[in-house]
N, C-alpha and C positions, 0 to 999 in steps of 0.2 A: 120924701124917701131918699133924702140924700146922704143922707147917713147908713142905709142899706148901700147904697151903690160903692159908698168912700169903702166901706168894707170888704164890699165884693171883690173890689179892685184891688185892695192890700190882701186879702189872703191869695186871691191868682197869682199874684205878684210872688209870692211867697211859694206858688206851688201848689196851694190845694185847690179843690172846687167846689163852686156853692151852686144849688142845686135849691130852684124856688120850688116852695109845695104849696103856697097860695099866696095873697097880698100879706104882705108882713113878716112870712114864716119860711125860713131857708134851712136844707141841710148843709151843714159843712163836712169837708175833710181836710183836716190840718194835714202838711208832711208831719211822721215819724219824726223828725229834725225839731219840731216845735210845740211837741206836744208834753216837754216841763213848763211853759209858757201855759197850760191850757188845763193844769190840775192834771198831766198824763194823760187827757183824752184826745185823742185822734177824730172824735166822730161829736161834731156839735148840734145840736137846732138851737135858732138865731130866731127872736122873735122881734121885729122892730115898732112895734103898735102894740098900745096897753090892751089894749082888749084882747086881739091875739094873743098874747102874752097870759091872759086872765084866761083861757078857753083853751090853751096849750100849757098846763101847768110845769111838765119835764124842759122847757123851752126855758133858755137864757132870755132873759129880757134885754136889751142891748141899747143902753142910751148914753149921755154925756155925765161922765164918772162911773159907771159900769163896770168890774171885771176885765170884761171880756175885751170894750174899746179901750182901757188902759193898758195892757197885755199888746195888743196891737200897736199902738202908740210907741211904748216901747220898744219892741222889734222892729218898729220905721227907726228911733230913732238909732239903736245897736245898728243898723244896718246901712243908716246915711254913708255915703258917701262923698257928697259934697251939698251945699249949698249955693242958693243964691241969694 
């Protein structure tokens, strides 16, 4: 589940908050500020297990090359301010 957590931590980061409803299945709230990044929605569920994902049909499925993890990606990188 590390890729739930790398999540968690970039949208808090950003201001919203994620909100576990069981193994696998989080609600989100984007700020107002990021939600052209998000198809204009402010209010997500994040599914990170196929099967959740399969049994939560209205649920984004959230893996590597996703929507949703690219959308994020990009807003770390718009918002770098330096590296190392």
């Amino acid at each position: 589940m590390q890729l739930q957590q790398f999540v968690t931590e970039v949208v808090e980061q950003l201001g919203g908050i994620v909100i576990p409803v069981e193994y696998g299945l989080c609600q989100v709230l984007i700020p107002e500020a990021y939600a052209p990044y998000f198809q204009h929605k402010t209010e997500l569920q994040l599914s990170f297990d196929y099967e959740v994902a399969q049994e939560n049909p209205d649920s984004e499925f959230v893996t590597f090359g996703s929507y949703i993890l690219e959308q994020l990606l990009e807003l770390i990188h718009q918002q770098t301010v330096s590296t190392m």
